[in-house]
LOMIKOL-259726 format. One line per 10 residues: for each residue y, x, z of N, C-alpha, C. Coordinates in pm, whole numbers, plus 50000, padded with zeros to 5 digits. Atoms other than C-alpha are relative to their C-alpha. Layout:
// residues N
Y:X:Z:Y:X:Z:Y:X:Z; ...
// end
This chain:
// residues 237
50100:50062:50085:51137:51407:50556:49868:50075:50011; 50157:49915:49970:50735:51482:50587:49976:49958:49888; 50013:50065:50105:50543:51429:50298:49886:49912:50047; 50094:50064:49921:50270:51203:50304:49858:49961:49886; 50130:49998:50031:49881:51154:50171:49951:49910:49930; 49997:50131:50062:49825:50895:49851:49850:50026:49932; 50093:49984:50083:49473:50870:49714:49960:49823:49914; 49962:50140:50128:49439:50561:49433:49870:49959:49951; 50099:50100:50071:49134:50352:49352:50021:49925:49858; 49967:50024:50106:49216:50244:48971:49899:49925:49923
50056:50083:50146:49100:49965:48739:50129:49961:49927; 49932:50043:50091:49256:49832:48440:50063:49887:50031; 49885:50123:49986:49606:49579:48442:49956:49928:49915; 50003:50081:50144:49575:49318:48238:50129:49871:49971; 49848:50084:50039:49831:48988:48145:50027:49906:50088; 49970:50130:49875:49975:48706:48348:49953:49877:49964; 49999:50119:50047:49974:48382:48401:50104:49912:50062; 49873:50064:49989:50214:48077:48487:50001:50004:50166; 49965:50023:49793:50338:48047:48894:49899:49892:50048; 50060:50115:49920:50130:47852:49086:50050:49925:50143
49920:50100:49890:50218:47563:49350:49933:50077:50189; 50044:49962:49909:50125:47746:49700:50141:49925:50139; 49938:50034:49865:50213:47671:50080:50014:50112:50077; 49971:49924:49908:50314:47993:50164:50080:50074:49929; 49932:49912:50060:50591:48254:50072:49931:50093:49916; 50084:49901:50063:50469:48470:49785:50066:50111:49993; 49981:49857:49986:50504:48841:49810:50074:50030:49841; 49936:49955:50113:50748:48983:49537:50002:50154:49993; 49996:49849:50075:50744:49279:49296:50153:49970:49959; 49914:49969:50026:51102:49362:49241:50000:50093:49864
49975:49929:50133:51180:49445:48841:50153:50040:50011; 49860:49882:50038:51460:49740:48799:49996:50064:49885; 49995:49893:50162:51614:49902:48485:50026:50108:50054; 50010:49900:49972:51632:50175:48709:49922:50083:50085; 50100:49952:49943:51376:50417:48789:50086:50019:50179; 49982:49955:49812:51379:50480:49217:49980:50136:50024; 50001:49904:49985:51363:50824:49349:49956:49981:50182; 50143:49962:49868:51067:50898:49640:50123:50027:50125; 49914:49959:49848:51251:50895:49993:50093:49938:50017; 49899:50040:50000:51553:50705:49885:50011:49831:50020
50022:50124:50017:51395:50340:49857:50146:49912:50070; 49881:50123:49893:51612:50173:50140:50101:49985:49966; 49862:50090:50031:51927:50169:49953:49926:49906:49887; 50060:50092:50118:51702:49958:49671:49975:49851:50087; 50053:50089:49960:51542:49755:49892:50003:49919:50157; 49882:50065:49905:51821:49650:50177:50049:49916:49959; 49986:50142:49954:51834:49304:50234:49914:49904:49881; 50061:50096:50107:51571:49219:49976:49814:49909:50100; 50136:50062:49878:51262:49022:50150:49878:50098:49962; 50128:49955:50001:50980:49230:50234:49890:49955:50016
50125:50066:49930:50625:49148:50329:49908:49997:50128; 50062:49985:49858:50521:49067:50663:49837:50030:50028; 50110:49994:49996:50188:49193:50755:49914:50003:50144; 49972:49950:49831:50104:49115:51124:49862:49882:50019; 50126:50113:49943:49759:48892:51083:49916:50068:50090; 50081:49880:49880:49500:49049:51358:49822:49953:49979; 50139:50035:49979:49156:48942:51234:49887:50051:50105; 50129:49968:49863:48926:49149:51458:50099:50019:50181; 49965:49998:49903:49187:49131:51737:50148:50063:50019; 49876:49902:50030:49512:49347:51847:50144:49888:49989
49870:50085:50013:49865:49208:51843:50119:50076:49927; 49894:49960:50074:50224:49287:51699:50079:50062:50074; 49967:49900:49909:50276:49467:52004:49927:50131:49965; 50056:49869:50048:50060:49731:51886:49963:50023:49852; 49940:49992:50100:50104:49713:51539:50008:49877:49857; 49969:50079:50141:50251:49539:51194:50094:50097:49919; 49912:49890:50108:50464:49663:50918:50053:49933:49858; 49943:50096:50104:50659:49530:50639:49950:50062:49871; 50033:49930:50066:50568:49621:50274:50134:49936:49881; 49941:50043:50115:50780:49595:49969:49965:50077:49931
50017:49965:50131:50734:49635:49613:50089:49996:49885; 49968:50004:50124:50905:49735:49279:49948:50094:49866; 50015:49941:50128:50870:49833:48958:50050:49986:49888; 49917:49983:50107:51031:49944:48633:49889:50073:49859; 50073:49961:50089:50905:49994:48260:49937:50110:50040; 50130:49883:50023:50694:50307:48361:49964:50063:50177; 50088:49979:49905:50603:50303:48725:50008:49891:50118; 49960:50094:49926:50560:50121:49003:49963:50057:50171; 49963:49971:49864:50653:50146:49362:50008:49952:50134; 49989:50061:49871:50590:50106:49733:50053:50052:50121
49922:49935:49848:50740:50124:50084:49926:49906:50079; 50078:50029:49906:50598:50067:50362:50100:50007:50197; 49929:49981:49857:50787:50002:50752:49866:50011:50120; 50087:50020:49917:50499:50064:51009:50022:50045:50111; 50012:49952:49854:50510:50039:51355:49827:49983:50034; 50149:49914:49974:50146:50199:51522:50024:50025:50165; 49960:49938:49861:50162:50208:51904:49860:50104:49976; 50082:49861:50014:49850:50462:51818:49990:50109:49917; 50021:49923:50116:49966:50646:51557:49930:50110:49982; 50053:49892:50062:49781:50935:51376:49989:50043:49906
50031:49900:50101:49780:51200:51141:49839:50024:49974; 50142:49989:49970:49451:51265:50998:49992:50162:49959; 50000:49858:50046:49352:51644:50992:49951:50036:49877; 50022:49966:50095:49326:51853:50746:49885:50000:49875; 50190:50033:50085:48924:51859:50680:49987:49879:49982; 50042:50122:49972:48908:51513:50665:49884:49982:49903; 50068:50054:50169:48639:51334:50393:50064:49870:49991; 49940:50085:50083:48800:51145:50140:49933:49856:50043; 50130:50147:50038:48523:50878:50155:50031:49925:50141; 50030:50106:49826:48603:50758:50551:50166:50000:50046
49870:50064:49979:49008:50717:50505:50029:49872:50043; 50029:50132:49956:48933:50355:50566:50014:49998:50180; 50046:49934:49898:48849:50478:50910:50091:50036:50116; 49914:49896:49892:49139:50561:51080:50154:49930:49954; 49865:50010:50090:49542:50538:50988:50005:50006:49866; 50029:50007:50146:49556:50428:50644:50049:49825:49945; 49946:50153:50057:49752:50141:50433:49925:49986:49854; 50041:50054:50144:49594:49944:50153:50117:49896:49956; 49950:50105:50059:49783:49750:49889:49953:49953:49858; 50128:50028:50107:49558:49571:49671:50051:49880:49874
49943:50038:50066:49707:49408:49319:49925:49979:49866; 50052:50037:50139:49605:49245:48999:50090:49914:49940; 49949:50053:50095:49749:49095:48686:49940:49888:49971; 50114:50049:50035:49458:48906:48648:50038:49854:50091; 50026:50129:49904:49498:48565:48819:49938:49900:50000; 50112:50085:49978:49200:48401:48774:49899:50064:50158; 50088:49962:49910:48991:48360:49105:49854:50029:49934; 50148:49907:50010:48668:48612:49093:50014:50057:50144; 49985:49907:49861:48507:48763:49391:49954:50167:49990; 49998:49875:50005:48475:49084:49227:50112:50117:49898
49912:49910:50042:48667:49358:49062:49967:49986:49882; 50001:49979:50178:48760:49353:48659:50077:50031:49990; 49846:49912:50054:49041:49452:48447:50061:49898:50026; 49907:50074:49936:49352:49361:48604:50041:50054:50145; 49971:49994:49870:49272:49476:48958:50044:50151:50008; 49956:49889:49960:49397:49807:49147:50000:50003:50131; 50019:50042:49865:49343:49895:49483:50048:50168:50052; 49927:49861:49973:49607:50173:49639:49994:50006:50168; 50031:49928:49899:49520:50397:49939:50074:50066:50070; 49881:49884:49945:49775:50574:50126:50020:50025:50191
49970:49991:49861:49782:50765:50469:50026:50215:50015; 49897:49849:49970:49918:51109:50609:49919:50086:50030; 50057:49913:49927:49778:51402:50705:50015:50118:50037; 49958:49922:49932:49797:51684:50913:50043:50178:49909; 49983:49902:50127:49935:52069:50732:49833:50085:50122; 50078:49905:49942:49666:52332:50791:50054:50085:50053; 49916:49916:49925:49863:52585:50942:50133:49934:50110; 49982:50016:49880:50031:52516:51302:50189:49934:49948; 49854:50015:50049:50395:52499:51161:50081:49959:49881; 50027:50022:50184:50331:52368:50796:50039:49868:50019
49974:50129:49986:50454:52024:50706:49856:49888:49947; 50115:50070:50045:50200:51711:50607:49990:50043:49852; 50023:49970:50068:50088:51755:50287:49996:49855:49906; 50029:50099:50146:50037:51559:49918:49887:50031:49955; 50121:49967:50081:49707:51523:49774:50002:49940:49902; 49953:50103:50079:49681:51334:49464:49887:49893:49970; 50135:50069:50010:49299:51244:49493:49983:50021:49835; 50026:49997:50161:49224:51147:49084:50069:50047:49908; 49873:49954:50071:49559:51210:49007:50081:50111:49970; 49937:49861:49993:49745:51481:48847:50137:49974:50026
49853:50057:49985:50074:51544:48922:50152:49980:49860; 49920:50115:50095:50237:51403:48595:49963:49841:49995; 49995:50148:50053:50077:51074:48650:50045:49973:50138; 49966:49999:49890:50194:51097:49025:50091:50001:50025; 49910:49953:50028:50493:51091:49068:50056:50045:50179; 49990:49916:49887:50509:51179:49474:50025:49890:50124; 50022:50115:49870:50491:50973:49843:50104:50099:50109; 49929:49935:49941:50723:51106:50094:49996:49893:50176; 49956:50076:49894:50723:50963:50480:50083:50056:50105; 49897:49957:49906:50962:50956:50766:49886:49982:50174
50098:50001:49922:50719:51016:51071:50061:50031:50163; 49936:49950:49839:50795:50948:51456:49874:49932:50087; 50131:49942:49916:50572:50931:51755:49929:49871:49991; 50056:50120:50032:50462:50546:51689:50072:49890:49855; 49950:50086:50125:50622:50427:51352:50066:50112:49872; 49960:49893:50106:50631:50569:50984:50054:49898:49921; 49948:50075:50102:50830:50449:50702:49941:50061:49884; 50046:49966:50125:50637:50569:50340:50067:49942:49907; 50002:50030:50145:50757:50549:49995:49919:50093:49907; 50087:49946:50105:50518:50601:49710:50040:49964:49877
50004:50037:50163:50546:50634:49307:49891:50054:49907; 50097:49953:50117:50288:50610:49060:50040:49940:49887; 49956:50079:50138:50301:50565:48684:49927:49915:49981; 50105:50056:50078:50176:50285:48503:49881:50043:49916; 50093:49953:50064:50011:50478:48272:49881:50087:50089; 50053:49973:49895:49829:50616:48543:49888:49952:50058; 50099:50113:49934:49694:50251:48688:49927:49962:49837; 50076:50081:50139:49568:50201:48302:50107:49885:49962; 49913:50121:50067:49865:49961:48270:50063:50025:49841; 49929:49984:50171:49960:49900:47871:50103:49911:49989
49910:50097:50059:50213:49670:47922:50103:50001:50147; 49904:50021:49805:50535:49680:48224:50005:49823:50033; 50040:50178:49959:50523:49359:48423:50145:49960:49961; 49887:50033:50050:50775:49119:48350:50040:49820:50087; 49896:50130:49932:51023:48848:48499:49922:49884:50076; 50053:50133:49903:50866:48560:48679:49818:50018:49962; 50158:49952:50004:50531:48708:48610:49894:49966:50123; 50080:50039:49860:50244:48590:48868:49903:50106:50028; 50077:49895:49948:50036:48858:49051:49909:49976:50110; 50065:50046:49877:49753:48879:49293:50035:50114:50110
49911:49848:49888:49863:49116:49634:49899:49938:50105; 50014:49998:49847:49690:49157:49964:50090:50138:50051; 49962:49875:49937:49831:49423:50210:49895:50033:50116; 50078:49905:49872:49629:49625:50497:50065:50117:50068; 49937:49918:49905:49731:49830:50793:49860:50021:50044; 50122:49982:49844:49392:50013:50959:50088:50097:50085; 49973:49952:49901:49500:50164:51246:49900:50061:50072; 50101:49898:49876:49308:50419:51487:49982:49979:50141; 49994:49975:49832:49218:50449:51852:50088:50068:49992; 49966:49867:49952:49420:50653:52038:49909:50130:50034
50043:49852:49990:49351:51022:52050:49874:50004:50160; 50029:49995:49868:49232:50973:52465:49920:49905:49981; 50094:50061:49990:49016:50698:52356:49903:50012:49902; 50116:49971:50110:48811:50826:52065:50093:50131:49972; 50021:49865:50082:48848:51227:51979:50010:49965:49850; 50003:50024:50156:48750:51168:51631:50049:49897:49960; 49913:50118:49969:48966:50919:51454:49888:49871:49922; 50054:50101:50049:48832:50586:51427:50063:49889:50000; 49944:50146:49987:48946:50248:51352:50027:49903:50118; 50060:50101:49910:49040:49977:51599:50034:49872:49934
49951:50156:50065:49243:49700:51395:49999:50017:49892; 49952:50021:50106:49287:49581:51086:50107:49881:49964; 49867:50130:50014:49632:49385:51008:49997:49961:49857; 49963:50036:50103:49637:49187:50713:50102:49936:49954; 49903:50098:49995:49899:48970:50521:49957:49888:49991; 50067:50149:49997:49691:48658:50471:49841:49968:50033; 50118:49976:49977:49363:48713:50436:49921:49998:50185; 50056:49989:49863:49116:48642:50789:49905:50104:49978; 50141:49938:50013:48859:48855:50626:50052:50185:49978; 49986:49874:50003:48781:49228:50607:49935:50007:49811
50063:49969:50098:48703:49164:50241:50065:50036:49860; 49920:49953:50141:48996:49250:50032:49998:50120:49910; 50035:49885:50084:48864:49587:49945:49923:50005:49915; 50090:50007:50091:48581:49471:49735:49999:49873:49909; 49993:50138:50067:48641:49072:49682:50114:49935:49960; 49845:50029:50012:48992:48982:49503:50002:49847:50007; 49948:50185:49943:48933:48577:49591:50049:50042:50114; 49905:50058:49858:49082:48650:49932:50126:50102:49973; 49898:49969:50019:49385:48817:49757:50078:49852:49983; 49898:50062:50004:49700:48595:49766:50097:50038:49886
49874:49986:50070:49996:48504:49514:50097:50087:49995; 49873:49931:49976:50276:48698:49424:50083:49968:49895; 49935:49993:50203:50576:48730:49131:50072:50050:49997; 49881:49900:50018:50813:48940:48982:50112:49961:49988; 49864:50078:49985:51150:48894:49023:50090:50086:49989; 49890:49903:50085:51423:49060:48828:50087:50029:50109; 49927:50007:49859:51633:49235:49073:50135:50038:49940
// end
């Protein structure tokens, strides 16, 4: 097990509303009466449907990368995993700046309570950051940062790391995302997912972006505009 690199963008949850009629599979949050434990996900979430994320807006294919995402959560936190295959994978080093994670290897999963279409951010939305990075010392493992977070509202990210595909699980508390209320049973949600991905090392030194994989969305605009987020709902597991 490596550990792995979670920094958290945070607005306020807010309440639901009824399912809506869509033409496409909606992404599910899995409700448990039992908390999960960081690293262990896959006996939780074996043979439950994950979320395919393999759209290629600026280009790139599913030969060089996609990744499944699933979600749950229980009265006081909530939780993600992540399957990514990366034919360029990368660690990002140690110095990095916070501010240009976007930039390189790095998963977004972007969520609101809120399901009225707006094309900007209010209470309801949340927008979670997560990617790996290198130890400072030669023989040191990756590291945990928590970014805003301390580590009681954190509860810890752990990945399994090989030379083109990581598996991540992450836990944060609700109280944490500002949530006052745990989600509940057939509850409707808004979700995008994101995969950026890097050059390879031999084609850009410094790491920089080349794709971005989404799950629905054509646009690069789910980080700021939650109309091109998509449906989701909770589903008692």
């Amino acid at each position: 097990m490596i550990i792995a690199l979670c920094a958290v963008s945070v607005f306020a949850l807010v309440s639901c509303a009824s399912q809506p009629k869509v033409n496409y599979e909606m992404a599910k949050i899995y409700l448990t009466d039992k908390a999960l434990t960081v690293g262990e996900f896959g006996d939780f979430f074996d043979g439950l449907d994950g979320v395919s994320v393999s759209r290629h807006p600026w280009g790139g294919s599913r030969e060089e990368v996609y990744g499944t995402f699933y979600l749950a959560a229980d009265t006081g936190n909530l939780y993600v995993r992540a399957d990514i295959f990366d034919k360029s994978l990368r660690a990002w080093p140690h110095d990095f700046e916070l501010g240009s994670v976007w930039n390189g290897t790095s998963l977004q999963v972007f969520f609101g309570t809120n399901t009225k279409k707006r094309t900007e951010y209010t209470d309801g939305d949340v927008g979670l950051q997560m990617f790996v990075v290198q130890p400072e010392e030669e023989d040191g493992d990756l590291r945990v940062q928590i970014g805003r977070f301390n580590s009681r509202q954190f509860k810890g990210a752990v990945v399994e790391w090989t030379e083109n595909s990581y598996i991540l699980d992450m836990s944060i508390s609700l109280d944490a995302l500002s949530m006052k209320k745990p989600l509940k049973a057939n509850q409707t949600v808004m979700l995008e997912f994101r995969i950026n991905t890097a050059k390879s090392e031999e084609e850009e030194p410094e790491m920089a972006r080349e794709f971005i994989v989404n799950w629905r969305t054509p646009t690069d605009n789910a980080w700021k505009d939650p109309s091109t987020w998509s449906y989701g709902t909770v589903v008692k597991r």
